[in-house]
Backbone of each chain as nested JSON, in Angstrom:
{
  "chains": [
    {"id": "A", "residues": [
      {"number": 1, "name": "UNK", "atoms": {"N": [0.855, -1.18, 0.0], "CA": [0.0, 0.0, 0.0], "C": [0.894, 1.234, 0.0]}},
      {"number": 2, "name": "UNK", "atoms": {"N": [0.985, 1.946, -0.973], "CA": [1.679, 3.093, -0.938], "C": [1.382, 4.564, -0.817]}},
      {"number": 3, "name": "UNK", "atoms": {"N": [1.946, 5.06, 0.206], "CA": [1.15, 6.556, 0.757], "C": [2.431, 7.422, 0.075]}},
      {"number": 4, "name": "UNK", "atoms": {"N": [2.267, 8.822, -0.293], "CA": [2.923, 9.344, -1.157], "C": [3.21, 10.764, -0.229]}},
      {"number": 5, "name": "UNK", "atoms": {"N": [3.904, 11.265, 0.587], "CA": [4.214, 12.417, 1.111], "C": [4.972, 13.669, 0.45]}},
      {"number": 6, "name": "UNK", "atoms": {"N": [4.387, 14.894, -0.306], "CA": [5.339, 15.6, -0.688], "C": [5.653, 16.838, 0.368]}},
      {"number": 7, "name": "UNK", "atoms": {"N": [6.838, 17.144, 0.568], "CA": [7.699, 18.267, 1.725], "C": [6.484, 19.374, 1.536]}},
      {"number": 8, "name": "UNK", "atoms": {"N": [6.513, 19.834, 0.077], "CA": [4.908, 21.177, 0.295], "C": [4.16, 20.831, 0.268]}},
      {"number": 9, "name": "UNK", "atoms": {"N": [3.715, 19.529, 0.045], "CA": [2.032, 19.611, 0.539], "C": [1.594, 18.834, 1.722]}},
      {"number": 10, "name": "UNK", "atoms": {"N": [2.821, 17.946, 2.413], "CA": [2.4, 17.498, 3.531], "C": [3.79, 18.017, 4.835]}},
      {"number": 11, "name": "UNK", "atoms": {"N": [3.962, 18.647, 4.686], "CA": [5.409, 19.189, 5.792], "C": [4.961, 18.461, 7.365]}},
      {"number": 12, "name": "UNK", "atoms": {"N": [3.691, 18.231, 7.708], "CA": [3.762, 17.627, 9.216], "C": [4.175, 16.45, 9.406]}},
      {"number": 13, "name": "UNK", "atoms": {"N": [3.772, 15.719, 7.934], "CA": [3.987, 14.139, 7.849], "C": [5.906, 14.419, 8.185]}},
      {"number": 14, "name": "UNK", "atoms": {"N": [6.428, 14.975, 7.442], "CA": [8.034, 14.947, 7.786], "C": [8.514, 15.044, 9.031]}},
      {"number": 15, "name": "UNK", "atoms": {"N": [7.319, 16.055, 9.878], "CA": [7.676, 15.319, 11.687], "C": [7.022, 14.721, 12.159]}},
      {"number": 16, "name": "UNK", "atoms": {"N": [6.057, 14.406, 11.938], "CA": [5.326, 12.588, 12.744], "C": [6.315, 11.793, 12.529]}},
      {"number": 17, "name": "UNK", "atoms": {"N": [6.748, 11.628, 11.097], "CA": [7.778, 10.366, 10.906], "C": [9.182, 10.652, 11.377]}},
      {"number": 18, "name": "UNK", "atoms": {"N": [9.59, 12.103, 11.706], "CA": [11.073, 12.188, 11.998], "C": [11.704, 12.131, 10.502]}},
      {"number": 19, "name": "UNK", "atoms": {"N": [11.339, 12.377, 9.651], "CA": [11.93, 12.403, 8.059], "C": [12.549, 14.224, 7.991]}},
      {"number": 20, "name": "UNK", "atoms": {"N": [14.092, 14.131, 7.929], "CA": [14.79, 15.123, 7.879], "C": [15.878, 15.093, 6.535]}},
      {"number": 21, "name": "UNK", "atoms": {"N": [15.301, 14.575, 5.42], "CA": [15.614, 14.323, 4.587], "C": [15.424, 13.621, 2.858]}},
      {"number": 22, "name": "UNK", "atoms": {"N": [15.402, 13.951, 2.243], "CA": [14.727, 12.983, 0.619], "C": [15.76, 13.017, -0.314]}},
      {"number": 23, "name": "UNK", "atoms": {"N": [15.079, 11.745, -0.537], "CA": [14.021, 11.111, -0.382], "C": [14.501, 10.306, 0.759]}},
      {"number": 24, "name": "UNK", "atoms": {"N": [13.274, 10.257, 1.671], "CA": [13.204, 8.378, 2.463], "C": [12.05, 8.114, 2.082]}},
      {"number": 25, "name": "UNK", "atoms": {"N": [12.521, 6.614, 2.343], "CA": [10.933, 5.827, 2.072], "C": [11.201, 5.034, 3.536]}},
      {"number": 26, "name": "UNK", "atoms": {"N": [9.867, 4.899, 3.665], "CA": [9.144, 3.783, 5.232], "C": [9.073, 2.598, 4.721]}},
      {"number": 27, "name": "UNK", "atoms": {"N": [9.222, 1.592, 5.331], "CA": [8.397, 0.319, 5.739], "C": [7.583, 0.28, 6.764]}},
      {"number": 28, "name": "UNK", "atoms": {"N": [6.46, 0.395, 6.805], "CA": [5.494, 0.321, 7.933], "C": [4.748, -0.612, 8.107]}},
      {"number": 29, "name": "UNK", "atoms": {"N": [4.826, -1.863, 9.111], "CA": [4.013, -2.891, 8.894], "C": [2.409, -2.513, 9.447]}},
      {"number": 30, "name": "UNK", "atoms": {"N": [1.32, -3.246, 9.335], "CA": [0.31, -3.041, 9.254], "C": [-0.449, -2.21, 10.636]}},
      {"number": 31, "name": "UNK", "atoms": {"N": [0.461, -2.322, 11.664], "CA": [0.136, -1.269, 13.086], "C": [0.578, -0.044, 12.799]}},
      {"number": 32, "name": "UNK", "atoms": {"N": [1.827, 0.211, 11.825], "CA": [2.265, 1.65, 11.492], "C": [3.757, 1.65, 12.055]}},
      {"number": 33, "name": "UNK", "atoms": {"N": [4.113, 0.581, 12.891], "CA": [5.223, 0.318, 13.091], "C": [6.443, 0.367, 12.248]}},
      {"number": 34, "name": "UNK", "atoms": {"N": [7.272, 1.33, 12.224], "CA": [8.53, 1.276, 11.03], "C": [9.529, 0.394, 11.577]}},
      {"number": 35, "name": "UNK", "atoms": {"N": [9.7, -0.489, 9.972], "CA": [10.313, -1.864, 10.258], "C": [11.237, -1.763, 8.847]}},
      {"number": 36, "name": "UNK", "atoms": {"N": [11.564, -0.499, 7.874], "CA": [12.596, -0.195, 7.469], "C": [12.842, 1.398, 7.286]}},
      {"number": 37, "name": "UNK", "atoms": {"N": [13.952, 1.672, 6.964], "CA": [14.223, 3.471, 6.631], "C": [15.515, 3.28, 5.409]}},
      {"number": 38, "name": "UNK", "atoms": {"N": [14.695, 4.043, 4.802], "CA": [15.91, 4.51, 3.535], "C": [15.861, 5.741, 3.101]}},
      {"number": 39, "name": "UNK", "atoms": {"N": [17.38, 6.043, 3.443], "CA": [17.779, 7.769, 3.132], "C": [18.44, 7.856, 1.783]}},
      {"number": 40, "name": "UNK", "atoms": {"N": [18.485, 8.508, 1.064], "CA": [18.893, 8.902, -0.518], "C": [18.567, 8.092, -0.918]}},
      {"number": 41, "name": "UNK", "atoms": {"N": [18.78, 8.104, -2.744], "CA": [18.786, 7.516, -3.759], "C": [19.274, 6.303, -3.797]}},
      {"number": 42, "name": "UNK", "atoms": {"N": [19.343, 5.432, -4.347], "CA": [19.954, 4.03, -4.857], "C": [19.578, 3.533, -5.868]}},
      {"number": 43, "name": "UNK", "atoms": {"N": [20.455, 2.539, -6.344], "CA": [20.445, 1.675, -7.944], "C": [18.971, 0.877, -7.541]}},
      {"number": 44, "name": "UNK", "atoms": {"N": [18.773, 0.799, -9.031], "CA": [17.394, 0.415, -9.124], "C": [17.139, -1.433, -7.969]}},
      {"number": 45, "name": "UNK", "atoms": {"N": [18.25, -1.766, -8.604], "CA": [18.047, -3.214, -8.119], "C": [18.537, -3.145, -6.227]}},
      {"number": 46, "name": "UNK", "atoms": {"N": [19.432, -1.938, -6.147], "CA": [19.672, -1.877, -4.636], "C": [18.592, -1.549, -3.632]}},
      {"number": 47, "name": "UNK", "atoms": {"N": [17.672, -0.685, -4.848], "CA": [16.195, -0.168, -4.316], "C": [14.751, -1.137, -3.788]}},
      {"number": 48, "name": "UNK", "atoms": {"N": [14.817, -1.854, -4.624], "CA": [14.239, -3.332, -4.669], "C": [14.554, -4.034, -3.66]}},
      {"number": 49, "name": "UNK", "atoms": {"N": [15.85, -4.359, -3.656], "CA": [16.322, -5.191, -2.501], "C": [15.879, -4.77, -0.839]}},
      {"number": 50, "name": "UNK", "atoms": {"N": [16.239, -3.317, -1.054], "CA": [15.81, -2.532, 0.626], "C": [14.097, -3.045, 0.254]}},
      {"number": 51, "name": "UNK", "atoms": {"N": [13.761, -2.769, -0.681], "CA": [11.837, -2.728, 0.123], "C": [11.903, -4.204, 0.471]}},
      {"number": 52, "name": "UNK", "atoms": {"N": [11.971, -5.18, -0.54], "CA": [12.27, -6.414, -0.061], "C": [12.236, -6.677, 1.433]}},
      {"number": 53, "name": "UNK", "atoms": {"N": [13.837, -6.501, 1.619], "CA": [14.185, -6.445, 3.155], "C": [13.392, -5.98, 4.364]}},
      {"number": 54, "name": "UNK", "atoms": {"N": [12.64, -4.595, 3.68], "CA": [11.605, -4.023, 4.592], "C": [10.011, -5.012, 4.479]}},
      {"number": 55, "name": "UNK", "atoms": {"N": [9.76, -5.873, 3.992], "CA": [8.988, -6.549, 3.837], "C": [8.921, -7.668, 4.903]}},
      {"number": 56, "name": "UNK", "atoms": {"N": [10.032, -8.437, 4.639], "CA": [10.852, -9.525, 5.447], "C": [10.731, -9.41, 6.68]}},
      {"number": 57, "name": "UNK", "atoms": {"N": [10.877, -8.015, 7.159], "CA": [11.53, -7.41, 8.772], "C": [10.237, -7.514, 9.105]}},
      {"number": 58, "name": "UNK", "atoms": {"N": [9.0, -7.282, 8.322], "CA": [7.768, -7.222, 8.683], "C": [7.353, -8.65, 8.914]}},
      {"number": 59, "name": "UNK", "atoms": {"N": [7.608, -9.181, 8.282], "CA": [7.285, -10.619, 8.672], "C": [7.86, -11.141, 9.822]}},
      {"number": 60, "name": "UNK", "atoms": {"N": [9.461, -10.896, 9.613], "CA": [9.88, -11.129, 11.266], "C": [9.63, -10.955, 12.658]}},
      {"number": 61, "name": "UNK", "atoms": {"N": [9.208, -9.447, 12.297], "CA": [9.001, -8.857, 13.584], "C": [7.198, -9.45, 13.966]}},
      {"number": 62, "name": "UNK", "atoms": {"N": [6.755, -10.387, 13.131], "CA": [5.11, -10.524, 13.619], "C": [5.447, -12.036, 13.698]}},
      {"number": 63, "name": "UNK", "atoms": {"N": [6.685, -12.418, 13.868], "CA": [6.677, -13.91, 14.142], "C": [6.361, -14.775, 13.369]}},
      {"number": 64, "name": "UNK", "atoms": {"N": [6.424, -14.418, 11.772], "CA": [6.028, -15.245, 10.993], "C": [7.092, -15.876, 10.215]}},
      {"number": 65, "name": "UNK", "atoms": {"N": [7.911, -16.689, 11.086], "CA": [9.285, -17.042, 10.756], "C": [9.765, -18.201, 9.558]}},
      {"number": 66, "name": "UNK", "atoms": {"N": [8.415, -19.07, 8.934], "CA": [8.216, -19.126, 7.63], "C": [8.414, -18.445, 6.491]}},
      {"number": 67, "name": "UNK", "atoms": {"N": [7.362, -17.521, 6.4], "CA": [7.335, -16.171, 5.897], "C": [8.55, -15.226, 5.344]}},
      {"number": 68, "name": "UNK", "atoms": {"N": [9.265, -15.174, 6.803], "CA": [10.217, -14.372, 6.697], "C": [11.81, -14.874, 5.892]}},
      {"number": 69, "name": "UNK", "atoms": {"N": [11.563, -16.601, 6.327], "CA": [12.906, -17.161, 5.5], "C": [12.49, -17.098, 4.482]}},
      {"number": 70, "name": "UNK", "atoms": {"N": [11.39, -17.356, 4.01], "CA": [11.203, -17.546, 2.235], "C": [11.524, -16.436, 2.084]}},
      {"number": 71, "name": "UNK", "atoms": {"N": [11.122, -14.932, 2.441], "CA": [11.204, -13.459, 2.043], "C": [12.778, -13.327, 2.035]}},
      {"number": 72, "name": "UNK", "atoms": {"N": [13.468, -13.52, 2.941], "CA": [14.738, -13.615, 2.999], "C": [15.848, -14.497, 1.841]}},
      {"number": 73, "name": "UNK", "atoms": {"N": [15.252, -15.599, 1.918], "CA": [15.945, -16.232, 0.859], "C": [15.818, -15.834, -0.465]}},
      {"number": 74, "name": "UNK", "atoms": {"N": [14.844, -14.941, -1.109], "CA": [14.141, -14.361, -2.124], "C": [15.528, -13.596, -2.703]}},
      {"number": 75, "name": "UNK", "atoms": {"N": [15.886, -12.99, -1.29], "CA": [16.564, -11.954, -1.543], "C": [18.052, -11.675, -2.035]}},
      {"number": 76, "name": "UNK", "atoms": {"N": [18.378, -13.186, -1.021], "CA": [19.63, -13.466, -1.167], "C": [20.015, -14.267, -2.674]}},
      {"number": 77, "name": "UNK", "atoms": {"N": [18.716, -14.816, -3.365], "CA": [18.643, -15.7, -4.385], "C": [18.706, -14.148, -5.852]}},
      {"number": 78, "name": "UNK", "atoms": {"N": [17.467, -13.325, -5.544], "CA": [17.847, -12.688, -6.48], "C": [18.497, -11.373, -6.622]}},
      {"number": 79, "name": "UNK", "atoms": {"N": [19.072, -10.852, -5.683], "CA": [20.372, -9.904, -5.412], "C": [21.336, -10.045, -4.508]}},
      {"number": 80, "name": "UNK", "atoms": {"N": [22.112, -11.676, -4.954], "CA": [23.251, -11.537, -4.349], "C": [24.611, -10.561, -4.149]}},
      {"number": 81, "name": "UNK", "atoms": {"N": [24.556, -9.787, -5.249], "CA": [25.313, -8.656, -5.195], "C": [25.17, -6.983, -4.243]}},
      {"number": 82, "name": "UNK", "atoms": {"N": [24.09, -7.41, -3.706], "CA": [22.89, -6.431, -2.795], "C": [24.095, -6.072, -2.179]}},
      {"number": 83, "name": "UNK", "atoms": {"N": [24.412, -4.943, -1.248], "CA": [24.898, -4.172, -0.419], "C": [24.413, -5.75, 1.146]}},
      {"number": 84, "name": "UNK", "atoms": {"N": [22.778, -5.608, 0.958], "CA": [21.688, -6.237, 1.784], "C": [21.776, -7.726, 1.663]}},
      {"number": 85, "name": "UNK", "atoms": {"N": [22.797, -8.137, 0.572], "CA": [22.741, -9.64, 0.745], "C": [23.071, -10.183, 1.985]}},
      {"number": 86, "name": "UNK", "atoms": {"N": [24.222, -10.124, 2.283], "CA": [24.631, -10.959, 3.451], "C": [23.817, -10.625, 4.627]}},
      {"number": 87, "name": "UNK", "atoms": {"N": [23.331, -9.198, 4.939], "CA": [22.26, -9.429, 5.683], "C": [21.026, -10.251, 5.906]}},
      {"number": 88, "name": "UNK", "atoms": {"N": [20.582, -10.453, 4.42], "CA": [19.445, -11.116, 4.199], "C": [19.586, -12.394, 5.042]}},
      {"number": 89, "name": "UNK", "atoms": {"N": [20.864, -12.685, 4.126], "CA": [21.495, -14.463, 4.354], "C": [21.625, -14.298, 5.976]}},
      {"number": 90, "name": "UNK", "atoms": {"N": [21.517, -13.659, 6.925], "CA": [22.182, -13.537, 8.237], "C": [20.475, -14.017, 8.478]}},
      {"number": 91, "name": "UNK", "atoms": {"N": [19.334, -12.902, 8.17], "CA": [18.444, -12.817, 8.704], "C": [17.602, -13.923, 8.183]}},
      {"number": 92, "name": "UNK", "atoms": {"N": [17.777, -14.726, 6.774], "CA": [17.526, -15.975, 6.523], "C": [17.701, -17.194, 7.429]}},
      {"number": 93, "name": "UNK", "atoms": {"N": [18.811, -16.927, 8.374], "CA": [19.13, -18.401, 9.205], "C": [18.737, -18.11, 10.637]}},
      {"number": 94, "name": "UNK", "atoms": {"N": [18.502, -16.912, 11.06], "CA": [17.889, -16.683, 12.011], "C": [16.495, -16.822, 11.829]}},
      {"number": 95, "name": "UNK", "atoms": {"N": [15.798, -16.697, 11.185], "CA": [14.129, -17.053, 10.712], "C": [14.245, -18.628, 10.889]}},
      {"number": 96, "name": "UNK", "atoms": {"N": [15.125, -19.535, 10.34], "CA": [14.938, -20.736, 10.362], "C": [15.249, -20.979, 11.595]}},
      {"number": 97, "name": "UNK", "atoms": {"N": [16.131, -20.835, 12.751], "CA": [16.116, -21.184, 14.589], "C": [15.226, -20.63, 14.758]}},
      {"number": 98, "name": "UNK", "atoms": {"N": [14.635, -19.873, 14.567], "CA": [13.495, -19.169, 15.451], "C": [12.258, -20.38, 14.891]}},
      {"number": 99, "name": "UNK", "atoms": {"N": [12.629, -20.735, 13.869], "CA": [11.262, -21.794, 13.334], "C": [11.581, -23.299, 14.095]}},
      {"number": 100, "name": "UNK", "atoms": {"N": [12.927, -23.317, 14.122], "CA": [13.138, -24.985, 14.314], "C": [14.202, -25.01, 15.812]}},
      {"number": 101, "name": "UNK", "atoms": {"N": [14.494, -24.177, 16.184], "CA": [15.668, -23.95, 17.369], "C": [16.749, -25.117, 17.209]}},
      {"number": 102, "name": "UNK", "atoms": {"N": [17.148, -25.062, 15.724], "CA": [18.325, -26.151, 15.442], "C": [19.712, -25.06, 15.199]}},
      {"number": 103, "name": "UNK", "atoms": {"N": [20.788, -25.261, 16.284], "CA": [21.661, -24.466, 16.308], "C": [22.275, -24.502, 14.311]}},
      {"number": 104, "name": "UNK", "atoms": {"N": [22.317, -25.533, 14.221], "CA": [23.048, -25.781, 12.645], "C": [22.654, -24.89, 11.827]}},
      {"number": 105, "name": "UNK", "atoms": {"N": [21.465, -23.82, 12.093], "CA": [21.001, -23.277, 10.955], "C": [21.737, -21.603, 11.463]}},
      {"number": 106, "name": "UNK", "atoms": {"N": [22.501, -21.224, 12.501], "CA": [23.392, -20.581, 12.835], "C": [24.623, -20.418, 12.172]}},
      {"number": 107, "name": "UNK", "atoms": {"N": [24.826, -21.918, 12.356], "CA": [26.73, -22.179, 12.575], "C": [26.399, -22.191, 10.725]}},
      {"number": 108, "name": "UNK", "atoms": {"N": [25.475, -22.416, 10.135], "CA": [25.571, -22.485, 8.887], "C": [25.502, -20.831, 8.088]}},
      {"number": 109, "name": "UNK", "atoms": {"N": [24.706, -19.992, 8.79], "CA": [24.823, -18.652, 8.252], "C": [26.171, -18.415, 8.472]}},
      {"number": 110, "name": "UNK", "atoms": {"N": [27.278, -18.481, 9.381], "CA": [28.521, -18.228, 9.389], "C": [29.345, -18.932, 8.381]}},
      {"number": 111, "name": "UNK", "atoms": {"N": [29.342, -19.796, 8.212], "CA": [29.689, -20.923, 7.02], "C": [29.861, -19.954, 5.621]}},
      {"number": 112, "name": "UNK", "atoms": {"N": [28.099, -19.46, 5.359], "CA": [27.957, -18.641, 3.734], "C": [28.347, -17.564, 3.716]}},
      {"number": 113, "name": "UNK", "atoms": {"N": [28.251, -16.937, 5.08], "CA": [28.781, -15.962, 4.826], "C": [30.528, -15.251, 4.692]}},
      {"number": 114, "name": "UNK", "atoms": {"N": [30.939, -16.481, 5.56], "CA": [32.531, -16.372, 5.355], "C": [32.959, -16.683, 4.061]}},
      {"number": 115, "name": "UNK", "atoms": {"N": [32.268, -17.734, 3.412], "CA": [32.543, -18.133, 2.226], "C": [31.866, -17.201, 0.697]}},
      {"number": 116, "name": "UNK", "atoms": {"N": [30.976, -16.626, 1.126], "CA": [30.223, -15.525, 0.218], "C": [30.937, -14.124, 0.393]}},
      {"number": 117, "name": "UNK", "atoms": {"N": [30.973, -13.477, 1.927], "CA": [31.068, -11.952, 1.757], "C": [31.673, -12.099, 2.785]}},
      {"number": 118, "name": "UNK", "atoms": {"N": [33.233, -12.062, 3.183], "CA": [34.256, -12.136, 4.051], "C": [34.106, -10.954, 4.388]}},
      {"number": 119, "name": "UNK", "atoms": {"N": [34.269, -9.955, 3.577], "CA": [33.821, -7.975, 4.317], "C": [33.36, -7.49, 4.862]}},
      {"number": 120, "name": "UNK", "atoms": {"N": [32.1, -8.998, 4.933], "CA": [31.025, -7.75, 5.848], "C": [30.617, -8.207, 7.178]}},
      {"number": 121, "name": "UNK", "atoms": {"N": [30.41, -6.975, 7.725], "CA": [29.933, -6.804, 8.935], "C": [28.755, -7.961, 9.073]}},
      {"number": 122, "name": "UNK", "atoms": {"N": [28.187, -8.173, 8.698], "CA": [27.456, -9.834, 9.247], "C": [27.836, -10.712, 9.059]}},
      {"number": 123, "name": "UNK", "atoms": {"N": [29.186, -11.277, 8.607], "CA": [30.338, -12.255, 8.896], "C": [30.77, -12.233, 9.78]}},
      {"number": 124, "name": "UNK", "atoms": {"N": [31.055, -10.805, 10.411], "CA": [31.436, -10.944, 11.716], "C": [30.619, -11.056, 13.008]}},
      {"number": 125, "name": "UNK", "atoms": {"N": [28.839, -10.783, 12.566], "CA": [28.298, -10.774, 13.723], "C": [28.397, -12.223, 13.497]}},
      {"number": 126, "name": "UNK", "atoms": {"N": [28.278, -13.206, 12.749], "CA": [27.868, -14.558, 12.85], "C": [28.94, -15.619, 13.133]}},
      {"number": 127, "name": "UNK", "atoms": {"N": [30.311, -14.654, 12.888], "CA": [31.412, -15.411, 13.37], "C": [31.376, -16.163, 15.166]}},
      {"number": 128, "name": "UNK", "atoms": {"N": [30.379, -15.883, 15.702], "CA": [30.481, -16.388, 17.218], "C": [29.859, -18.087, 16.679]}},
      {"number": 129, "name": "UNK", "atoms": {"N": [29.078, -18.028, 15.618], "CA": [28.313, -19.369, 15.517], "C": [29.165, -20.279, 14.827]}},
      {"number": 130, "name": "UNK", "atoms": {"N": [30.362, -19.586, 14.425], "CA": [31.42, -20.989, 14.117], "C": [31.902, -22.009, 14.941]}},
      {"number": 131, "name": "UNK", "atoms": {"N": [31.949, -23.27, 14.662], "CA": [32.503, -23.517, 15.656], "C": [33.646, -24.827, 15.568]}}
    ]},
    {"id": "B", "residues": [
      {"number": 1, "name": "UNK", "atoms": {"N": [1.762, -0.329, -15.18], "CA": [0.959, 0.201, -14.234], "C": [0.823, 1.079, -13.431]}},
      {"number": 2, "name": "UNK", "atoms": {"N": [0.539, 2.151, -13.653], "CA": [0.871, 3.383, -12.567], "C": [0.268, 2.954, -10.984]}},
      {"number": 3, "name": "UNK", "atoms": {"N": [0.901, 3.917, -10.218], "CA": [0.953, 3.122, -8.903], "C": [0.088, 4.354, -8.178]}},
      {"number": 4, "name": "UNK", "atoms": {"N": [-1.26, 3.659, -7.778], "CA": [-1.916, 4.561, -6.756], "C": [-2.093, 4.963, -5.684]}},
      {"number": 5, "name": "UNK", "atoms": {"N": [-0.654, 6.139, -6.182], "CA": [-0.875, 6.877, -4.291], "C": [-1.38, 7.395, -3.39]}},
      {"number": 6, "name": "UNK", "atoms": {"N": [-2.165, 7.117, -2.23], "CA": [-2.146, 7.31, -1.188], "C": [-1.841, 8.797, -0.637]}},
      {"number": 7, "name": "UNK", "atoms": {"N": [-2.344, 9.831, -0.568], "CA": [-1.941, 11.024, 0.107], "C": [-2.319, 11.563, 1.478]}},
      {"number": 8, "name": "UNK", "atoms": {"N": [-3.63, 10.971, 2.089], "CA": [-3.516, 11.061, 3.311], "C": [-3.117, 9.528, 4.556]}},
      {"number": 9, "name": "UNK", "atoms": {"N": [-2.083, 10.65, 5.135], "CA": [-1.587, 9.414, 5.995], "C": [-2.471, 8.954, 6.594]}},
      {"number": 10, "name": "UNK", "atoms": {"N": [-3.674, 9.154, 7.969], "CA": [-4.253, 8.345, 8.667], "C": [-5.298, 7.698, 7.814]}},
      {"number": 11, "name": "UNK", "atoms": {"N": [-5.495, 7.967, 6.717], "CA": [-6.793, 6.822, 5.963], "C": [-5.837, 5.738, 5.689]}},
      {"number": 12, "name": "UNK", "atoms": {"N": [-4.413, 6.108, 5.0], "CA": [-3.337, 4.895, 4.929], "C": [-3.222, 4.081, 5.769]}},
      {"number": 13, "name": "UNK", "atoms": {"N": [-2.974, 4.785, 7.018], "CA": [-2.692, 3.716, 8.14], "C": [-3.658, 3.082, 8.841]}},
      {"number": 14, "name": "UNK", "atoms": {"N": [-4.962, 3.81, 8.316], "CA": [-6.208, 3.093, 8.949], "C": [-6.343, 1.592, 7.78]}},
      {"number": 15, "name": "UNK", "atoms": {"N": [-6.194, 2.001, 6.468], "CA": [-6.394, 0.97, 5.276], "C": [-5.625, 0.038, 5.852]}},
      {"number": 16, "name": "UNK", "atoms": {"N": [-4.217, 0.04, 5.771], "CA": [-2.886, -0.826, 6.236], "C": [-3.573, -1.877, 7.415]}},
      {"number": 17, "name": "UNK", "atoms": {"N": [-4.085, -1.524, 8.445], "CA": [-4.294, -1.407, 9.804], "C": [-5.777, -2.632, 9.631]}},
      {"number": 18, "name": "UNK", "atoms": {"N": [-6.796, -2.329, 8.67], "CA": [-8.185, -2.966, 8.099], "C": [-7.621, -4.082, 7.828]}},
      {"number": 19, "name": "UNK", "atoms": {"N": [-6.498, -3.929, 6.64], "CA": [-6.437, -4.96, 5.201], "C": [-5.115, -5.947, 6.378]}},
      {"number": 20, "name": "UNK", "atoms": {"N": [-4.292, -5.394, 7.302], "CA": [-3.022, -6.26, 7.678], "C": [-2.157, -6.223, 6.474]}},
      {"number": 21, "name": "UNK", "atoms": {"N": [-2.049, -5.139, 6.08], "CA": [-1.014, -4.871, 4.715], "C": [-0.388, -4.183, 5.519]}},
      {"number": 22, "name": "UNK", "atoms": {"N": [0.88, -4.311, 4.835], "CA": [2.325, -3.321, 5.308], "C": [2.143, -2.152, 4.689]}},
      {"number": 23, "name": "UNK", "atoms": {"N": [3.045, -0.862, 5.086], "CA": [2.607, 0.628, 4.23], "C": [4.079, 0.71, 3.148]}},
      {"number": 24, "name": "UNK", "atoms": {"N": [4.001, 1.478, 2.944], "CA": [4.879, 2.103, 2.018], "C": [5.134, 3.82, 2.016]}},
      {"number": 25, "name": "UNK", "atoms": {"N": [5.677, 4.336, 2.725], "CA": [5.544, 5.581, 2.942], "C": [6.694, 6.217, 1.926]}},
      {"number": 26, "name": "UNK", "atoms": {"N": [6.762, 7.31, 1.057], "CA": [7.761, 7.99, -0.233], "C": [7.514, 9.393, 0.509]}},
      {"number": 27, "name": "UNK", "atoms": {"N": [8.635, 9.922, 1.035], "CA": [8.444, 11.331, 1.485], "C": [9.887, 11.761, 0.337]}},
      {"number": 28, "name": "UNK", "atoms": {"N": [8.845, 12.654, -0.18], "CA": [9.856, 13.613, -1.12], "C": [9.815, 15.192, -1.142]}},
      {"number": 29, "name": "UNK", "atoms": {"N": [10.751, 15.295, -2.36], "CA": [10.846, 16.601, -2.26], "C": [10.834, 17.387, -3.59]}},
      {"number": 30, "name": "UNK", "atoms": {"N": [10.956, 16.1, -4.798], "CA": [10.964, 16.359, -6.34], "C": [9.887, 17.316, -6.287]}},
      {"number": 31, "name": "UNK", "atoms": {"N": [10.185, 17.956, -7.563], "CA": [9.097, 18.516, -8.13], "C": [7.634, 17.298, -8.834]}},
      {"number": 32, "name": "UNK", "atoms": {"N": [6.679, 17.88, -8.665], "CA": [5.377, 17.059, -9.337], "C": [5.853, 16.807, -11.135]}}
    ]}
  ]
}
């Protein structure tokens, strides 16, 4: 559902939401709860990927930890080059313990991601699940 | 398909809120 805010014709909406900047776009899951934020511009497919992600988080955050791995894996399947991949892939194996509380699906996000995206910062959060 | 936006926020978040749809909020600054 997409709500459309412009700076002159809606300037209050920019402080209800705390928006000090454009473009952002929201993810708001269905209580109004923001469950993503994106500040400036980005490549078309990097753009995609964030709503994606903001989709996912929505699913996560309502416990729908099915839901959320398929949304997740979506992501990692069709923009592996994403900025957001290895996140995805982080937040992909956490959806699956939260579904099955099988440590392996941990120690395995550390696994892809050392072996996928050594750079990033969610290699290293997941580096504790090596073992 | 052009995409039909939404310009007032609380009917949005009331719709969102009815349907259990997620929102999509675009705060800009382009020109129309």
């Amino acid at each position: 559902m997409p709500l459309e805010a412009h700076i002159k014709e809606h300037p209050a909406y920019f402080h209800r939401f705390d928006v000090l900047w454009t473009p952002t776009v929201l993810i708001l899951d269905p209580s109004g709860a923001e469950r993503r934020r994106l500040e400036g511009y980005l490549p078309n497919a990097e753009f995609r990927a964030e709503l994606e992600m903001g989709l996912a988080r929505v699913a996560f955050m309502q416990k729908q930890w099915g839901e959320a791995e398929r949304r997740y894996a979506e992501i990692v399947k069709a923009y592996p080059a994403a900025t957001v991949a290895p996140e995805a892939l982080y937040w992909r194996q956490v959806s699956r313990y939260k579904a099955t509380s099988d440590h392996a699906a941990l120690s395995q996000a550390a696994v892809e991601l050392k072996q996928n995206y050594p750079a990033s910062v969610w290699t290293q959060k997941a580096s504790v699940w090596l073992h | 398909m052009a995409v039909q936006w939404i310009k007032d926020v609380d009917a949005a978040l009331a719709d969102a809120k009815a349907s259990k749809r997620p929102l999509l909020v675009d705060f800009s600054a382009a020109p129309a």
